[in-house]
C-alpha positions as CSV (number, residue, x, y, z in Angstrom):
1,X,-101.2,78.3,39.5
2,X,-104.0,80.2,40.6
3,X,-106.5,80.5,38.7
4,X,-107.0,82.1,35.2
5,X,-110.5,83.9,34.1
6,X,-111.4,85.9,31.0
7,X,-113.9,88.1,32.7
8,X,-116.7,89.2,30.1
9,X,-117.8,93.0,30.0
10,X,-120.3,92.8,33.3
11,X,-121.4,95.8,34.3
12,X,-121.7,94.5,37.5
13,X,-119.8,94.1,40.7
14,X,-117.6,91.2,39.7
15,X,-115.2,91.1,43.1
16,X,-114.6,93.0,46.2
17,X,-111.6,93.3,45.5
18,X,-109.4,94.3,42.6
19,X,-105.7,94.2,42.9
20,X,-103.9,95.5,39.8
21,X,-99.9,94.1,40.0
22,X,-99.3,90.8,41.1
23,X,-96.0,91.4,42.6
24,X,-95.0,91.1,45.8
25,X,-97.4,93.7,47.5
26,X,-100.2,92.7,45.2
27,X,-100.3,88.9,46.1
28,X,-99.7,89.5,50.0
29,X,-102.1,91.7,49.7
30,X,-105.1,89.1,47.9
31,X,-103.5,86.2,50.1
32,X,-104.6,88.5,53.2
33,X,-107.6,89.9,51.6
34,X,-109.1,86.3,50.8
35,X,-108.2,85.2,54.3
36,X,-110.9,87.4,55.9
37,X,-113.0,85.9,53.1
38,X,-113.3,88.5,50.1
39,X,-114.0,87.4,46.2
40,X,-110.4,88.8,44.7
41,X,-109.1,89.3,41.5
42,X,-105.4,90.4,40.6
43,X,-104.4,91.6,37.0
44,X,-101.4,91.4,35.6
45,X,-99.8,92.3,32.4
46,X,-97.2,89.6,32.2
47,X,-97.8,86.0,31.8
48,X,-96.8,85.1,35.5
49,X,-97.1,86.7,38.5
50,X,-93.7,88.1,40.3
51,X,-91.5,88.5,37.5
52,X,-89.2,91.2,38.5
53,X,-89.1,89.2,42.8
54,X,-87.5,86.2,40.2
55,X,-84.3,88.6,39.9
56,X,-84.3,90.2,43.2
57,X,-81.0,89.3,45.3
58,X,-79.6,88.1,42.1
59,X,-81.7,85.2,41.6
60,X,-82.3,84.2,45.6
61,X,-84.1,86.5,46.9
62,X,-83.6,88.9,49.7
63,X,-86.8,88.3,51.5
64,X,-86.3,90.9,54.5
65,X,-84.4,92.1,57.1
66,X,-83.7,90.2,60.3
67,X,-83.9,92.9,62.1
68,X,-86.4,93.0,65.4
69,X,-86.4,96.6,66.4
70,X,-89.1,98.4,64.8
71,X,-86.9,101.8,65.5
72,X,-84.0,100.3,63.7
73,X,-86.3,99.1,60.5
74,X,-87.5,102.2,60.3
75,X,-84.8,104.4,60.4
76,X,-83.3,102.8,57.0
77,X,-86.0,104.0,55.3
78,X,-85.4,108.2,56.1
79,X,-87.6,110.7,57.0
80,X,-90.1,108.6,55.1
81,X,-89.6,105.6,57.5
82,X,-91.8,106.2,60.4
83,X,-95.2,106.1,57.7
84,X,-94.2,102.4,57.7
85,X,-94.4,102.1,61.8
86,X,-98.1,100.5,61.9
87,X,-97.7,97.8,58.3
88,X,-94.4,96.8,60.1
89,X,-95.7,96.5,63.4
90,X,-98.8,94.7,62.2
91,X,-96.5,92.3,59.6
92,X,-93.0,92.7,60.3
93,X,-89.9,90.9,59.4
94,X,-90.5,88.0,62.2
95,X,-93.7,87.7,60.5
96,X,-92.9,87.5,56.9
97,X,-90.2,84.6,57.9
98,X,-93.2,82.3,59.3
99,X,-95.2,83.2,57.0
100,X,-93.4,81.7,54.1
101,X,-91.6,78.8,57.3
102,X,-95.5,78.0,57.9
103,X,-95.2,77.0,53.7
104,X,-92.6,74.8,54.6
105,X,-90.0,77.2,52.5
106,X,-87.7,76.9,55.6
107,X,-85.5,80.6,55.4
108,X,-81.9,81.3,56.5
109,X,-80.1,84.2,57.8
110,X,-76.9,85.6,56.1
111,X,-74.4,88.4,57.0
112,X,-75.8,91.8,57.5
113,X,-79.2,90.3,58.8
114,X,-80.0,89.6,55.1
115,X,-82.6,86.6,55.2
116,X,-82.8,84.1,52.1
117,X,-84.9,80.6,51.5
118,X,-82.7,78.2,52.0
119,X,-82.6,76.7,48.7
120,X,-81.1,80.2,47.5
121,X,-84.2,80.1,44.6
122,X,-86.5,83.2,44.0
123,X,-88.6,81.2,42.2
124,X,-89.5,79.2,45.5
125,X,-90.6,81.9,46.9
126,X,-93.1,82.6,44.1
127,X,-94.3,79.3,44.1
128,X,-95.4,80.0,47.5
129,X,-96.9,82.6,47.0
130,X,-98.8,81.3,43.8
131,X,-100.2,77.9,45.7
132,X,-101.7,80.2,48.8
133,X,-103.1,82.2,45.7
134,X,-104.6,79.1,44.1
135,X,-105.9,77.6,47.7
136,X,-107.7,81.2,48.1
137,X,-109.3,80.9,44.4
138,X,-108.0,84.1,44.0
139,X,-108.6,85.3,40.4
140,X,-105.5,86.0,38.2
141,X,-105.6,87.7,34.9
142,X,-102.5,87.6,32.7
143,X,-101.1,89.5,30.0
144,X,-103.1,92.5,30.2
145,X,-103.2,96.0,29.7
146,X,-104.9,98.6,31.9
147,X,-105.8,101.5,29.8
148,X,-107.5,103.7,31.9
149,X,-109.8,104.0,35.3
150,X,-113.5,104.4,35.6
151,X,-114.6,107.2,38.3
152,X,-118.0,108.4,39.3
153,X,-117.1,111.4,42.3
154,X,-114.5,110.2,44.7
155,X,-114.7,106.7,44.0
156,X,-113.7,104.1,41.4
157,X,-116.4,102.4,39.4
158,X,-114.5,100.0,37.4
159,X,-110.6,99.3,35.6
160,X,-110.7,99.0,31.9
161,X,-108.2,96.6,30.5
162,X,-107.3,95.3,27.2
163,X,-106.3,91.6,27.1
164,X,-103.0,91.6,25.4
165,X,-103.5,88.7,23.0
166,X,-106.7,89.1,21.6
167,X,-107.3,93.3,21.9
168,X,-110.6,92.7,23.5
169,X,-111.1,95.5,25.8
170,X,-112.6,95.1,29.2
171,X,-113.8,96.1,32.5
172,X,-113.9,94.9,35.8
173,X,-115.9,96.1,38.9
174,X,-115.2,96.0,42.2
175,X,-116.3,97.5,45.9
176,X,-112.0,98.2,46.4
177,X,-109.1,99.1,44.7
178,X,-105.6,97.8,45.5
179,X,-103.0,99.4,43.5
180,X,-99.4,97.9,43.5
181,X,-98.0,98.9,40.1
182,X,-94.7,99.2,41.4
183,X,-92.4,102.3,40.2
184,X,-90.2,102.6,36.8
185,X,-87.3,100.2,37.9
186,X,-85.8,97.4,36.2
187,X,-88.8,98.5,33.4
188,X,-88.2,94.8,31.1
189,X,-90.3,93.4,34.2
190,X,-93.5,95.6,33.4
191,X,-92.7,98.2,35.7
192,X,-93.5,100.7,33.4
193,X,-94.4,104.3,35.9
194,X,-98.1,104.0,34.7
195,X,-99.4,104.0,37.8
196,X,-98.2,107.6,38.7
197,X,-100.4,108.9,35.2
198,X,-103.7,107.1,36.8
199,X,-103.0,108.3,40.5
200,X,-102.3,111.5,39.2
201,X,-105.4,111.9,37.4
202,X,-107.3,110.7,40.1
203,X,-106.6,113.9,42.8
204,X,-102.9,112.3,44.0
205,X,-99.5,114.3,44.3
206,X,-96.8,112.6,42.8
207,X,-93.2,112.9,44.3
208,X,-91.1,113.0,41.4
209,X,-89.9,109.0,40.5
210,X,-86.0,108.9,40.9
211,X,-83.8,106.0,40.0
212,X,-82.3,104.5,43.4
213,X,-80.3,101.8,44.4
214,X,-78.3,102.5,41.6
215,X,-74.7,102.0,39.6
216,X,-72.9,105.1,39.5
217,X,-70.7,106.6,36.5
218,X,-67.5,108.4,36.8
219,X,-65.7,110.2,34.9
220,X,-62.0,108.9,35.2
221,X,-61.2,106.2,32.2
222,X,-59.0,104.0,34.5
223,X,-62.6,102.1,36.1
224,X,-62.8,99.6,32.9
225,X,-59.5,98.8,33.6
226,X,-60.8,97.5,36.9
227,X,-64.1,96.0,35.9
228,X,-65.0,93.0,37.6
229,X,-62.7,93.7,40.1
230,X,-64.5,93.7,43.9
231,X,-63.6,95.6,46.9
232,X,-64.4,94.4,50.2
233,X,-64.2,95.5,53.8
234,X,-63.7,99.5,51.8
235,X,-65.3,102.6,53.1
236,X,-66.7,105.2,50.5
237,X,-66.9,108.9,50.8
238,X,-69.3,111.3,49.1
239,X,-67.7,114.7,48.8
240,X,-69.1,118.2,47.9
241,X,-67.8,121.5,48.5
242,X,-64.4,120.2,50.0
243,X,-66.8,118.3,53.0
244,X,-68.0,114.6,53.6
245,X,-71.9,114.4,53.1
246,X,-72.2,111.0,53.5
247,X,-70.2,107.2,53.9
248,X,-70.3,103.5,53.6
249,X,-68.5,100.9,54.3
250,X,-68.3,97.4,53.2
251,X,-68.0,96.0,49.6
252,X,-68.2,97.3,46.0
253,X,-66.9,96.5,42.3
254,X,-65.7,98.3,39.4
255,X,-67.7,98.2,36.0
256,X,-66.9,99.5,32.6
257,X,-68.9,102.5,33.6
258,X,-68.1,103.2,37.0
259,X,-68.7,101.8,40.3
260,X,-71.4,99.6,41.8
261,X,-71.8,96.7,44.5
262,X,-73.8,97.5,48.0
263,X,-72.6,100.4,49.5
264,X,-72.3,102.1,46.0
265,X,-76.3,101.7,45.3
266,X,-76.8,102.7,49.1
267,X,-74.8,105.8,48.6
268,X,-77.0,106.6,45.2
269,X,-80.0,108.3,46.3
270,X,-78.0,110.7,48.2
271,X,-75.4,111.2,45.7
272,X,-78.3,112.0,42.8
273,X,-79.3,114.6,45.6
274,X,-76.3,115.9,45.6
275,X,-75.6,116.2,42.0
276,X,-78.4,119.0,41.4
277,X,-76.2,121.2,43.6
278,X,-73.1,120.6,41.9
279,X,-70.1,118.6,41.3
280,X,-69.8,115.4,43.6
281,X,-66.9,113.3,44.5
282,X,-66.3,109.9,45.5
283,X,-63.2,108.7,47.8
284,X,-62.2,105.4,48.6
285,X,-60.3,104.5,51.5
286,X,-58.7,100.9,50.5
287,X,-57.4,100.9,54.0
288,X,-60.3,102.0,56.2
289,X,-59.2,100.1,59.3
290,X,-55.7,101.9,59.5
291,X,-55.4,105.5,60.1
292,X,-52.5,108.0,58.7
293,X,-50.4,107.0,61.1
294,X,-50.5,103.3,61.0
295,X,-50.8,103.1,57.5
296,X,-47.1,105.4,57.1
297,X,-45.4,103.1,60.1
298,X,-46.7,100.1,58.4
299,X,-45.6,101.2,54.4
300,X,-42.2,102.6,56.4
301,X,-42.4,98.7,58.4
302,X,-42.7,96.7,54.5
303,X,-40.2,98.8,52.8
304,X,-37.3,98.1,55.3
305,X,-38.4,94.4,54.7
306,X,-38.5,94.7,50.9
307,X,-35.2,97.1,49.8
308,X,-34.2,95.7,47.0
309,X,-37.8,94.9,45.9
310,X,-39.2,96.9,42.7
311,X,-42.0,98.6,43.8
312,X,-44.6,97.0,41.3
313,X,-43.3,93.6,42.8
314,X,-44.2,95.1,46.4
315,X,-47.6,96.1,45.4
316,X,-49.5,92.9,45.5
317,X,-48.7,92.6,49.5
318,X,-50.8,95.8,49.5
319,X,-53.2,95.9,46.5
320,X,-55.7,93.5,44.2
321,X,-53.4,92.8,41.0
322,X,-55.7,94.7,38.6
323,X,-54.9,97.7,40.6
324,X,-51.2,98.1,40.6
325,X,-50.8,99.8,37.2
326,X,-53.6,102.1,38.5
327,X,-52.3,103.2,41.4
328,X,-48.0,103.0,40.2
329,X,-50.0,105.9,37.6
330,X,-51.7,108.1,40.0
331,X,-48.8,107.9,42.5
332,X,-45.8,108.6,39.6
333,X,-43.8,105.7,41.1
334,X,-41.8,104.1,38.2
335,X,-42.7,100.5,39.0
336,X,-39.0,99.5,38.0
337,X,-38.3,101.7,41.0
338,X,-36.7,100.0,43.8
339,X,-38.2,100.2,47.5
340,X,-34.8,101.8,49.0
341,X,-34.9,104.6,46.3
342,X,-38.8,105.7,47.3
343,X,-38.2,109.1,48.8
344,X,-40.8,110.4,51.5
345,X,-42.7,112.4,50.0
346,X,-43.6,109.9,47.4
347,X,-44.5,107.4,50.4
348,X,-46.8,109.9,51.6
349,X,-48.6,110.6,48.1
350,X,-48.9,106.4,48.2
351,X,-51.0,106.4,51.8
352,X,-52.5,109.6,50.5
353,X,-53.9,107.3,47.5
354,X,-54.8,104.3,49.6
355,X,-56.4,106.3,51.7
356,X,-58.5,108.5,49.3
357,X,-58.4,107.3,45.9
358,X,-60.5,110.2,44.2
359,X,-63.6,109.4,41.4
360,X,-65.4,112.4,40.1
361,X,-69.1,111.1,39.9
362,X,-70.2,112.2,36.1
363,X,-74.0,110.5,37.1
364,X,-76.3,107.8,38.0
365,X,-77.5,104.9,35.7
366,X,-80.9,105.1,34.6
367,X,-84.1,102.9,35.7
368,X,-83.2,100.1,33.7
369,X,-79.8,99.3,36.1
370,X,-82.2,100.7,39.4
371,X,-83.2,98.2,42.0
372,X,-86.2,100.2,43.3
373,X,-87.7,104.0,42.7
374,X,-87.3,106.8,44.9
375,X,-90.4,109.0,45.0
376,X,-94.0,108.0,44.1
377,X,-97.1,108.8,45.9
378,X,-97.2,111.5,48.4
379,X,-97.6,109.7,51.6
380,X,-99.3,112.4,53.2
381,X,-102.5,111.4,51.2
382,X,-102.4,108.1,52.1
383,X,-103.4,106.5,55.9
384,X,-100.4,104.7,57.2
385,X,-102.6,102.0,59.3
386,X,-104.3,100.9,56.4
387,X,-103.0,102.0,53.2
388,X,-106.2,103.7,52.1
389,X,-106.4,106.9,49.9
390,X,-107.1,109.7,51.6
391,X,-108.6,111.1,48.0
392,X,-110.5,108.3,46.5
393,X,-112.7,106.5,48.9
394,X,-111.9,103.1,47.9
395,X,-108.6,102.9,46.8
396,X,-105.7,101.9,48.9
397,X,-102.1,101.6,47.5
398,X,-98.8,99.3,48.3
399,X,-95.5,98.7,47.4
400,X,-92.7,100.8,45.6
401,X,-95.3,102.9,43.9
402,X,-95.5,104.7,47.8
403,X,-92.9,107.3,48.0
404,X,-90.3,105.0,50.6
405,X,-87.0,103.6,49.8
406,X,-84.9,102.5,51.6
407,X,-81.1,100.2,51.7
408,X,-80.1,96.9,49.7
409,X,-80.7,94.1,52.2
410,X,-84.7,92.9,52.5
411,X,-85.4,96.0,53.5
412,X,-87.8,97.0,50.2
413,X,-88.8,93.9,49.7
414,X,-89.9,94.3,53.7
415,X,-92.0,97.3,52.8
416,X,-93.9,95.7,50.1
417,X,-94.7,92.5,51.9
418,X,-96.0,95.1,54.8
419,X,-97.6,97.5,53.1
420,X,-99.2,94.5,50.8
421,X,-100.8,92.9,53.8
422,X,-102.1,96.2,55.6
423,X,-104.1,96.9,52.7
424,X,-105.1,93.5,52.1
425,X,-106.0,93.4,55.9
426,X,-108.2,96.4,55.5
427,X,-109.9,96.0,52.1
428,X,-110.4,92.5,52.8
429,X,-112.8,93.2,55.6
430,X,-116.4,93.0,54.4
């Protein structure tokens, strides 16, 4: 591991660089930094460095995109995207692959452009990141606490600290400031918001921290009766006012809660959005790939095949198992019911169900079940080239404390590992 030092309370320039979070944003950014040959320190509060990359793609880590248009990249990420146009150019997907290829952690490329190591183990991809720490001698500091900032005018003098077993308080100085103290998701790994208190008090606008990539809850009891259950190849609706605000389509799974899966949490930011203007709906088309018409001449086609069938025995040709009771209930079917005696009107309230089987959304989990935070620091104070603070003049910031989000896939993970190195690339230079 790289290594470990218990700094004394110098009041002198110690580094000339500090980075405080050693996720994946903060150690890019000292593994650049040290490259064009600057003393670097990172501080951490938990014992290792990238806890919460250890859970990311459940375990295996989603290490980016594979995605080679720059226009593409950034469109995923919203209005917000095109801040992200010079980190990406300068270290872009292609680039993060050799990087960690060039470790000899060879990478693979799964549906949907998602890219993975190929052992399918987050913790390799740490350990790469920890030995090019350790070859750098960057400087790592565990199990602290930052407490507070020093600042003399526009600049930072120091970062006061309290080491977590002993209580000793601290201070360390440097020339620049990397912050990458990630936003209030998935909080058990450390990411605790403090770094929106700090920036705050320091002269930057804060975009109000919202949970994204997240479960959502609905109202209707029948879910848990579902849970486990996944959905794939299903499109989702968002509905307000009687009219579609957004869709998705591909794969999701019922909870005790609610809903969740990809498309769920890549519908969540909006449908948080949404949910200050009101009530908001959720539709699921079971049979995307058929419309009306094909779905009726194809219920019309199986029931001439299956007469003397009971309907509940038909249902499995068209459903998962869990969901038969669900839908014989919402379609007023009597399961014992046999095919030749469905009338067809209650064949069109079946398609009408497959077609758009309605959730009121009640909410969104909270941070704790969020894969990344929405909102964070205005980017409009910070320099898109080089991540530097356009308020304190040596401070630069990456990561998910920067207001971007964007969809499940690499694509976050992408922004850290770009915005990481862009502001190791600039405070670096000395």
């Amino acid at each position: 591991m790289a290594e470990e030092n218990k700094l004394t309370d110098k009041r002198t320039k110690d580094f000339e660089v500090a980075i405080i979070g050693a996720g994946p944003a903060g150690m890019m950014a000292g593994i650049r930094a040290t490259e064009l040959g600057a003393k670097v320190v990172i501080i951490e509060k938990n014992p290792k460095p990238g806890r919460k990359l250890l859970i990311t793609g459940q375990g295996r880590c989603n290490i980016t995109q594979n995605e080679t248009e720059l226009k593409k990249l950034i469109e995923k990420f919203g209005a917000n995207g095109k801040f992200l146009f010079s980190s990406l150019h300068m270290f872009g997907p292609k680039e993060v692959m050799n990087f960690f290829e060039n470790q000899n952690l060879a990478v693979k490329t799964e549906r949907g452009g998602r890219v993975f190591p190929e052992s399918d183990k987050a913790i390799d991809v740490v350990n790469v990141l920890i030995k090019n720490l350790a070859r750098n001698k960057v400087k790592m500091i565990f199990k602290t606490e930052v407490l507070d900032f020093e600042l003399k005018g526009d600049k930072i003098e120091g970062v006061i600290f309290r080491e977590t077993d002993s209580g000793a308080k601290k201070i360390i100085r440097a020339d620049k400031y990397i912050l990458c103290l990630g936003g209030k998701s998935y909080p058990a790994t450390g990411s605790s918001g403090d770094g929106y208190r700090w920036l705050k008090k320091m002269g930057h606008t804060i975009i109000e921290p919202r949970p994204a990539l997240v479960p959502i809850i609905t109202k209707e009891s029948w879910v848990k009766d579902c849970q486990g259950l996944s959905l794939k190849n299903v499109s989702v609706r968002i509905i307000q006012n009687n009219k579609k605000q957004a869709e998705r389509f591909g794969e999701m799974i019922f909870t005790h809660f609610g809903v969740s899966g990809p498309i769920i949490l890549d519908i969540s930011k909006t449908v948080g959005e949404l949910l200050k203007n009101g009530a908001v709906g959720l539709e699921i088309d079971l049979k995307p790939t058929l419309d009306f018409q094909t779905l009726d001449e194809r219920l019309k086609r199986d029931f001439g095949k299956n007469l003397n069938k009971n309907f509940k025995n038909y249902l499995p040709e068209l459903l998962p198992r869990k969901m038969i009771p669900i839908i014989i209930k919402l379609s007023g079917i009597a399961g014992n019911k046999k095919i030749n005696s469905i009338t067809k009107i209650e064949r069109k309230k079946l398609m009408l169900i497959l077609k758009n089987l309605k959730l009121t959304v009640a909410g969104l989990r909270g941070f704790d079940q969020a894969i990344i935070t929405a909102g964070g620091v205005n980017l409009k104070e910070i320099d898109p080239q080089t991540m530097h603070s356009k308020i304190i003049a040596n401070l630069f910031l990456a990561g998910e404390i920067l207001d971007l989000d964007g969809p499940t896939g690499g694509y976050n993970l992408q922004a850290a590992w770009s915005t990481g190195y862009a502001a190791g690339n600039y405070a670096g230079k000395i």
